[in-house]
N, C-alpha and C positions, 0 to 999 in steps of 0.2 A: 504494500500500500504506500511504501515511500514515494512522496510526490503526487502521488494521483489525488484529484481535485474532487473534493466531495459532490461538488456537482453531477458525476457522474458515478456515481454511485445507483442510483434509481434508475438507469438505464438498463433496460434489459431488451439486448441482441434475440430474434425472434430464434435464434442457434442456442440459446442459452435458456433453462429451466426457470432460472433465476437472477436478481439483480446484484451486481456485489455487495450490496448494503444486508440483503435477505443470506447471502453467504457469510459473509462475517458475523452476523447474528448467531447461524447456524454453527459455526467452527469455535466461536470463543462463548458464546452462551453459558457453554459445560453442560449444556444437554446431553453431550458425548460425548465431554470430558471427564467420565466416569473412573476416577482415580482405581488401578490396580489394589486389588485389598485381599487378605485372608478373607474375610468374611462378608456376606453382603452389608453388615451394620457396621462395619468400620469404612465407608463412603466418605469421601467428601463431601462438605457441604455444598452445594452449588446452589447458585439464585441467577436463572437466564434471564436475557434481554426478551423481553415482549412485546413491544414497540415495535410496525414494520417502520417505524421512519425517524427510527432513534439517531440522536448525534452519534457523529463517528468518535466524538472522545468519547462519549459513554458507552458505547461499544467496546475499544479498546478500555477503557477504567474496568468496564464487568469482566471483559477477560484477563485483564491481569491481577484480579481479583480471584478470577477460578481460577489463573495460573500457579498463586500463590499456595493456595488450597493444595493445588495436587503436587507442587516442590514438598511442601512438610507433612502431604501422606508422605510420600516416598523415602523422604526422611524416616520415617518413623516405621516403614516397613521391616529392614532387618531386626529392631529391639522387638517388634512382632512376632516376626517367625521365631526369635530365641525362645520365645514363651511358649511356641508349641512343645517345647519338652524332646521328644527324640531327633535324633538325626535323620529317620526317614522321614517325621513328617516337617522338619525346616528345606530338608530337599524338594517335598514335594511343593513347600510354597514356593520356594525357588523358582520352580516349572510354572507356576501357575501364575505368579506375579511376571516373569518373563513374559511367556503367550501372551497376556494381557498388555503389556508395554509394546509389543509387537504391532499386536494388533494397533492399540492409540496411534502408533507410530504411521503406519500406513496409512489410516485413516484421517490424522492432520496432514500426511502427506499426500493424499489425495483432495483434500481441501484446498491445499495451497498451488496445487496443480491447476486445481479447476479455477481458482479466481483469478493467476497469471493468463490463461486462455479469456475466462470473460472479462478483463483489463484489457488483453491485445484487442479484441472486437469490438469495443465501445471504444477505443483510439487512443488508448494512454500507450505512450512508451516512456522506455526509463531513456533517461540522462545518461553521460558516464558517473559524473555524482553518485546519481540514486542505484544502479547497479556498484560501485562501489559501496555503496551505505548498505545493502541488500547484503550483499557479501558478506560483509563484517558484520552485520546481526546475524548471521545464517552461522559463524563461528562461534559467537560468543553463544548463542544457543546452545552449539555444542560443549563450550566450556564449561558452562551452568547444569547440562546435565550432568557430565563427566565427577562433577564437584560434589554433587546431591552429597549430604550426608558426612562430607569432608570438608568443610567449610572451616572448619577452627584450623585445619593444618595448613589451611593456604592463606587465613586473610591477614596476616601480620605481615608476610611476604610479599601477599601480591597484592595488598593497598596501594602503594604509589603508584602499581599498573594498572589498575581500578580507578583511579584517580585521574594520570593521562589518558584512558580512555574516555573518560566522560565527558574531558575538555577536548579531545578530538571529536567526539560525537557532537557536541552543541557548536563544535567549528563547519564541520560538514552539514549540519540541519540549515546555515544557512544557504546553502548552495542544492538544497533539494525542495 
């Protein structure tokens, strides 16, 4: 979404099911952001956008809201499995928490697939900016995941990397 003009949002290509404003509802919602869990009571809480014609910051706010949610499920998964007691059954959650992240995975990946094709059709293109801005949140993603759960071993370390990045990020936001 870096760059693209709200404007066009409400636009839906007669090729397209839906408008990118009804997609981004639909991907950061947390409708299907149904955090991996031992049990079905141990869920995330989620609270979806309802609104078909909500601002796009409050779209973005409610999903990094249920993003937040499901960072400290996943946190809190391994001290979970230890409570199952034996080693076959912390393996089996293992298996079960994995398939489930899998699945999530392909599934925002298939979201994010679908709304770069409905962005190309309604005539947004990126910049080299915004493809570079694109890039480097598609990294730090990975970062953030990588980290889940390891956060006290890295953040005295990589604070002042933490730090340069977020004054390069508010450098580059004005060029997208």
């Amino acid at each position: 979404m870096i760059g693209a003009p709200e404007r066009l949002l409400d636009i839906q290509p007669e090729s397209e099911r839906r408008s990118a404003r009804e997609l981004l509802q639909t991907a950061l919602s947390g409708s299907r952001l149904q955090a991996p869990t031992l049990h079905a009571s141990g869920s995330a809480t989620i609270s979806p956008c309802r609104s078909s014609s909500g601002a796009l910051s409050a779209i973005f706010e409610t999903g990094e809201l249920n993003h937040r949610s499901l960072v400290e499920t996943f946190r809190n998964l391994p001290e979970r499995a230890r409570q199952h007691g034996s080693k076959d059954g912390e393996a089996l959650a293992t298996l079960i928490v994995n398939a489930r992240l899998d699945h999530l995975h392909k599934h925002l990946l298939a979201h994010r697939t679908e709304l770069s094709e409905l962005l190309k059709a309604i005539g947004h293109r990126r910049t080299m900016p915004m493809r570079l801005a694109h890039g480097i949140f598609l990294a730090l993603g990975e970062v953030e995941g990588a980290m889940i759960g390891a956060e006290s071993q890295f953040e005295s370390r990589c604070h002042p990397l933490i730090d340069l990045i977020a004054v390069r990020t508010n450098e580059l936001g004005r060029y997208c």
